[in-house]
SENU-353343 format. One line per 5 residues: number of its first residue (from 1); their letters; for each residue x, y, z of N, C-alpha, C. Coordinates in steps of 0.1 Angstrom, whole numbers. Each point is the difference from the previous one (the first is absolute). Example, Ala and Ser with C-alpha at 12.3 -4.5 7.8 and 13.67 -1.06 7.14 Angstrom:
# residues 2
1	as	132/-57/78/-9/12/0/9/12/0  -4/11/-7/9/11/0/-8/11/8
//
This chain:
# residues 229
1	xxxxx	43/230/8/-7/9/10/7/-3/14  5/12/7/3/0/12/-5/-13/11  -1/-3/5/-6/-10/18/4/8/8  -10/0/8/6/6/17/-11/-8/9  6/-7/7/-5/-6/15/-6/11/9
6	xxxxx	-14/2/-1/-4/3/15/-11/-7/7  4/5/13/-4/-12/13/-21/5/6  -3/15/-13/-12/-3/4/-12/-6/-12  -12/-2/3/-9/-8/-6/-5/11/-6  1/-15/-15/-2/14/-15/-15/-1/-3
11	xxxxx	-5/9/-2/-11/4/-10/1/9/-9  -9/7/-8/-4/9/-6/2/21/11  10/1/-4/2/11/9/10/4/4  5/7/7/11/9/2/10/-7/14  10/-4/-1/8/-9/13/15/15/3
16	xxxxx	1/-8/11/10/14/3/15/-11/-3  10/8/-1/14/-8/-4/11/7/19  4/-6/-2/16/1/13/7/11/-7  13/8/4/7/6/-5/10/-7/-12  7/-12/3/7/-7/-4/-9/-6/-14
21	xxxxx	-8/-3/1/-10/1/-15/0/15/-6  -6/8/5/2/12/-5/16/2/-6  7/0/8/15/1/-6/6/-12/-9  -10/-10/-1/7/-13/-13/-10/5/-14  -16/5/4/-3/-1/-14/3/18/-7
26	xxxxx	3/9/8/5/12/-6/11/5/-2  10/-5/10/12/-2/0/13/-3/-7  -1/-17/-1/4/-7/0/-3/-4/-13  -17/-7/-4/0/-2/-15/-7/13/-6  1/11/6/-7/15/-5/-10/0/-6
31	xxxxx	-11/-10/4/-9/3/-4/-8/11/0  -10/3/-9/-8/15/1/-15/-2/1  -7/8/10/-15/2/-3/-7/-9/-10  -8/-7/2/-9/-3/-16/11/-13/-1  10/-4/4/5/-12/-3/-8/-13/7
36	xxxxx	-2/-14/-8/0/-12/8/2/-8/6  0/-8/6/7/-10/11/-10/-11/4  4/-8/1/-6/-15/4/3/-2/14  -10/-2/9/4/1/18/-6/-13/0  4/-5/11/-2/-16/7/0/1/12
41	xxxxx	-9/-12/10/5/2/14/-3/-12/2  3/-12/-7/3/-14/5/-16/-7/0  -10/6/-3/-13/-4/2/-8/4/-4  -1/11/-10/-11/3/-7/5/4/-18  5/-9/-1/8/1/-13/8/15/-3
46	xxxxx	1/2/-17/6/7/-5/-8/11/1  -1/13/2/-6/10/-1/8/13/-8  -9/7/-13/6/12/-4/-3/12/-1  11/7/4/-3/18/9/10/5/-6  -5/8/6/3/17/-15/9/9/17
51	xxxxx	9/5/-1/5/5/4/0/17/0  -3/6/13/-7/10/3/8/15/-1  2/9/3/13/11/3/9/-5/11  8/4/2/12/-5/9/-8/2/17  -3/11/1/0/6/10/-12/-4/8
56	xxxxx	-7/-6/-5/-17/-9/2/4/-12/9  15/-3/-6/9/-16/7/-17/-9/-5  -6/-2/-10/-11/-11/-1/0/-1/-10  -6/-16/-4/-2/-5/-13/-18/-3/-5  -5/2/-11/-11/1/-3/-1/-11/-3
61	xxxxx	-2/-15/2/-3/-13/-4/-15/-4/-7  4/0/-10/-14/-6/-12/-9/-9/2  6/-10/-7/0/-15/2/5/-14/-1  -2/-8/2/5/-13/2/4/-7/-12  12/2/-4/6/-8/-14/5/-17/0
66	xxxxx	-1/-5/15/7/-8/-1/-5/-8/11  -8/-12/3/-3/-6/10/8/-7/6  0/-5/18/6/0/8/5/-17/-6  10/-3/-2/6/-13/1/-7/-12/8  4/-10/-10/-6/-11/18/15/-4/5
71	xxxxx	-1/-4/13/8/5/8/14/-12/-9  15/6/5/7/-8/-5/0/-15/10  2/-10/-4/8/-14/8/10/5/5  -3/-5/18/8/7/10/18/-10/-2  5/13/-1/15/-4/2/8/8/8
76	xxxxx	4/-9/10/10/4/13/16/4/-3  4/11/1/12/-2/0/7/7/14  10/-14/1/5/4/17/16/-2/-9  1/13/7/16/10/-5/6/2/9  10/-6/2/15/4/10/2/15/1
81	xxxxx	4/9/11/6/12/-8/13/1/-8  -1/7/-8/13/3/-6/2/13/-6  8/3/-6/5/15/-4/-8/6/-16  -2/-9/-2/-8/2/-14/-14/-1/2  -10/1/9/-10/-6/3/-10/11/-4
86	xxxxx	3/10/-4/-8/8/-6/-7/-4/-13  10/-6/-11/1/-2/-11/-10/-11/-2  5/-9/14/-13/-14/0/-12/7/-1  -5/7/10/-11/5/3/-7/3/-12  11/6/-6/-11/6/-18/-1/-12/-5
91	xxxxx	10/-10/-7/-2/-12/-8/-10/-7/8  -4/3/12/-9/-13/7/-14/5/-5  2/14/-2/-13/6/2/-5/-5/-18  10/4/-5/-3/-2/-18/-2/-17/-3  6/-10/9/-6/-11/-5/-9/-8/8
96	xxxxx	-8/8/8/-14/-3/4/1/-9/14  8/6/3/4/-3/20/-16/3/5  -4/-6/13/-12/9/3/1/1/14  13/-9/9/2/7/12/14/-1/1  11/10/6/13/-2/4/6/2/14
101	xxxxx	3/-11/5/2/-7/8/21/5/8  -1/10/2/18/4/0/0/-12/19  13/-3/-5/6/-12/10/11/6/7  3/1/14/18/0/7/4/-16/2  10/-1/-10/5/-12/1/15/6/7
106	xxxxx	5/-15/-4/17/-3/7/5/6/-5  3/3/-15/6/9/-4/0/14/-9  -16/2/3/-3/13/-5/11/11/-1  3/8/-10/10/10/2/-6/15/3  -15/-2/4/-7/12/3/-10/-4/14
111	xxxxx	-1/7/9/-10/-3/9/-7/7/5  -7/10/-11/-10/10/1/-5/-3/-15  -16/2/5/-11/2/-11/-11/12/7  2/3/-19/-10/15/3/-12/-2/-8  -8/-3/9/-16/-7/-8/1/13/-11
116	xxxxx	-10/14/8/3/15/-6/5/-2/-16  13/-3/4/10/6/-11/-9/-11/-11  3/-11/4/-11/-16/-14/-4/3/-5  -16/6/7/-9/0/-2/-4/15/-11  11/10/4/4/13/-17/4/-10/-11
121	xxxxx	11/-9/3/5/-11/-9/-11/-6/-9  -8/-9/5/-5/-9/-5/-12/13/-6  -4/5/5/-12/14/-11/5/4/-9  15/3/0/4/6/-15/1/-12/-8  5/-13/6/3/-13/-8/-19/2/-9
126	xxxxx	-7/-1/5/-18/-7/-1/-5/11/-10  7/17/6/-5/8/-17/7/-4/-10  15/-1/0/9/-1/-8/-3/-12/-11  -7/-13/4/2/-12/-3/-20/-2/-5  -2/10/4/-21/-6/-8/-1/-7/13
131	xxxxx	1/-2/9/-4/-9/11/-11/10/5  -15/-9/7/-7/6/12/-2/-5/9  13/-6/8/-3/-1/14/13/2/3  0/3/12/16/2/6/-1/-16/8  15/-6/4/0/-10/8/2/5/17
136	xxxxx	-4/-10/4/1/2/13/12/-1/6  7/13/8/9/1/4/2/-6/19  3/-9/1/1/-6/12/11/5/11  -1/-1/13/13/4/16/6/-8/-6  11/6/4/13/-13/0/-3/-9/8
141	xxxxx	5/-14/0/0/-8/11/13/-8/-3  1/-6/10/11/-15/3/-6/-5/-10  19/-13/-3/0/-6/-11/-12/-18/5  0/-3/15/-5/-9/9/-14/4/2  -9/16/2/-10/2/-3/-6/1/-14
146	xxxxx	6/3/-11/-5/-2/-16/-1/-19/2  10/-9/3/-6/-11/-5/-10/-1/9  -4/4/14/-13/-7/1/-14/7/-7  4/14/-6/-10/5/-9/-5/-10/-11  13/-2/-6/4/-12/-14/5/-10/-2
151	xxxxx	-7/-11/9/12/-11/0/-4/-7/-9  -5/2/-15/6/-5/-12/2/10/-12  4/-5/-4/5/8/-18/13/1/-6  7/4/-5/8/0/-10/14/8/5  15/-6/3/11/10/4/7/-1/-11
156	xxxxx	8/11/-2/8/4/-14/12/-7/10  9/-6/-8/9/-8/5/8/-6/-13  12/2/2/12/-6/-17/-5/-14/-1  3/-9/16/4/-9/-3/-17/-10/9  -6/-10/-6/-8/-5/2/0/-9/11
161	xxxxx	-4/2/16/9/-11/4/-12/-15/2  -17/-1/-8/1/-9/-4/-12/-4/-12  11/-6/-8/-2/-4/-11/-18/-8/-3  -6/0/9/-15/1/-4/-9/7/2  9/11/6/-10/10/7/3/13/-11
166	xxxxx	5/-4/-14/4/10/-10/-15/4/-12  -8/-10/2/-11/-2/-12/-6/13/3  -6/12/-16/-8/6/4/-17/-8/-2  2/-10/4/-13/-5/1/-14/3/14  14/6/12/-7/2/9/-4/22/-1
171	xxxxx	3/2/-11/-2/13/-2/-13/8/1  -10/1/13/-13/6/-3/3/15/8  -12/8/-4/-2/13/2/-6/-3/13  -5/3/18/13/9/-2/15/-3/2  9/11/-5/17/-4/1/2/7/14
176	xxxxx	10/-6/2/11/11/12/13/-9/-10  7/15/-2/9/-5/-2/13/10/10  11/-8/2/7/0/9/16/5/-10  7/13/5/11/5/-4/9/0/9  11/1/-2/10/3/12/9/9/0
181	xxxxx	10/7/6/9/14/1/12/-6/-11  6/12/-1/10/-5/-10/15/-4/4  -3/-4/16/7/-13/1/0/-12/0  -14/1/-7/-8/-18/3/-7/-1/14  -9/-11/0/-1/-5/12/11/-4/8
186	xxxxx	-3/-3/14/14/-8/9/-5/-13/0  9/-8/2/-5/-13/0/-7/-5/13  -4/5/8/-8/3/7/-12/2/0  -4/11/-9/-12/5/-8/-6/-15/-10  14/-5/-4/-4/-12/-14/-8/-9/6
191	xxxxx	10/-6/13/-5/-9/7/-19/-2/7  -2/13/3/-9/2/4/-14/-3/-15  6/5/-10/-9/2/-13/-1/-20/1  9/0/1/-3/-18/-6/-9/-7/12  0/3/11/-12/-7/8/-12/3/-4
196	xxxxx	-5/8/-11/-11/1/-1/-4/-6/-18  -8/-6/2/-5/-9/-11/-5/4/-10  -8/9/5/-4/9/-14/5/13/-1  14/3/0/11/8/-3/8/-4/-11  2/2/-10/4/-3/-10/10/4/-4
201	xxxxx	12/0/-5/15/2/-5/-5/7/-18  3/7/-1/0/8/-15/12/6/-5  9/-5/-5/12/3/-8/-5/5/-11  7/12/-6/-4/8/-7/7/2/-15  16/-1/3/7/-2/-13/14/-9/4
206	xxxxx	9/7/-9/10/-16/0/13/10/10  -3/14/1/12/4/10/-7/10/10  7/7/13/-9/4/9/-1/12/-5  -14/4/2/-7/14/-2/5/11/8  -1/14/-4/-7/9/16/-11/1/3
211	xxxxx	-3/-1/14/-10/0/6/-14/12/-8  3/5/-10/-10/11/-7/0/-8/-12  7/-8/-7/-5/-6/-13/-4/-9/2  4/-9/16/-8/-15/4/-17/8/-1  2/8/7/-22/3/2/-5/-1/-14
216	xxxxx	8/7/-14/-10/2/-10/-2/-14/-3  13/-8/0/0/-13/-8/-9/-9/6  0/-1/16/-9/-9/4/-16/2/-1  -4/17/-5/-10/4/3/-6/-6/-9  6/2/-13/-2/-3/-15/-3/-14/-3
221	xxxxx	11/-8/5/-2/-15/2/-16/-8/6  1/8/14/-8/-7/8/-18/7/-10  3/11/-8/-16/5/-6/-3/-11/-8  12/0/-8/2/-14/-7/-5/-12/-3  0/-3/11/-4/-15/3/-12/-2/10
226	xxxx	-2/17/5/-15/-5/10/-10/-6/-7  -7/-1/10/-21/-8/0/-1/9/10  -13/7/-5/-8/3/9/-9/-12/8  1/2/13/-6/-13/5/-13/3/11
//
């Protein structure tokens, strides 16, 4: 069955759709009159609606197939920009991100973020994937304002610079975990990570990543080994 994210509160009854819904579910997957669909809006679970004539632009909503989630264990991710950062946005959304955190570092190779544009991203990621909640899409900020947001959790980094600050023993929910551009951090940026105690070094495999397969790997890792605490 179809998903479609909408942003009003479902009940028993008739909801109006945007153009851009009208044009994905008649369009696009051609649906017809009398067809179903499963709608969500991040809070009142799964709801199922029968889809009306085109021209009505409204969905008839039944009832509730699917109760609302308990909420996921909050996980932070603070993302350098980079050129691929769309692609994060979906995988963040599909392995249970619940806030994202975009960063201007030293050597970002992008220095524009379009909340807007994410926040289409991560909605098609949450129907596409059975998900009901969308993550929170966060302002960009400085790489110097994120750590005082986060000054502990977990940086994706090759090389560990120390050897007892590698255990996932300190692994609890919530994460921030920390990515960098796909030039690396500067050593500058490193230096700074290591004055802080409960910042943690997380090497991820035996040669260097791109900055889009470090996110899944560390995402994956760090679900891994959490405690909810």
């Amino acid at each position: 069955m179809i998903r479609l994210f909408v942003s009003t509160s479902l009940f028993q009854g008739t909801i109006s759709l945007s153009a851009s819904q009208i044009h994905y579910i008649y369009t696009v997957m051609r649906l017809k009159p009398g067809a179903w669909i499963e709608v969500f809006n991040g809070k009142d679970g799964g709801w199922k609606a029968v889809c009306l004539e085109k021209t009505e632009q409204r969905l008839y909503v039944k009832e509730c197939i699917h109760d609302q989630p308990e909420a996921l264990p909050c996980l932070h991710l603070y993302i350098s920009l980079f050129k691929r950062l769309d692609w994060v946005l979906e995988k963040s959304t599909e392995l249970g991100v619940t806030h994202i955190h975009p960063v201007l570092t030293q050597r970002s190779s992008v220095r524009h973020f379009n909340v807007e544009r994410a926040y289409r991203i991560v909605q098609e990621a949450s129907e596409q994937s059975g998900r009901y909640t969308l993550p929170n899409i966060m302002p960009l900020i400085s790489f110097e304002d994120a750590l005082r947001k986060a000054p502990k959790g977990w940086v994706a980094h090759m090389n560990s610079w120390d050897t007892k600050k590698n255990s996932f023993t300190q692994v609890k929910f919530p994460i921030n975990l920390w990515i960098g551009p796909e030039g690396g951090w500067s050593e500058c940026e490193l230096e700074i990570f290591q004055r802080y105690k409960e910042i943690y070094p997380l090497p991820l495999a035996q040669f260097c990543l791109r900055a889009e397969t470090a996110v899944v790997a560390a995402l994956i890792t760090l679900q891994n080994k959490a405690q909810v605490s």
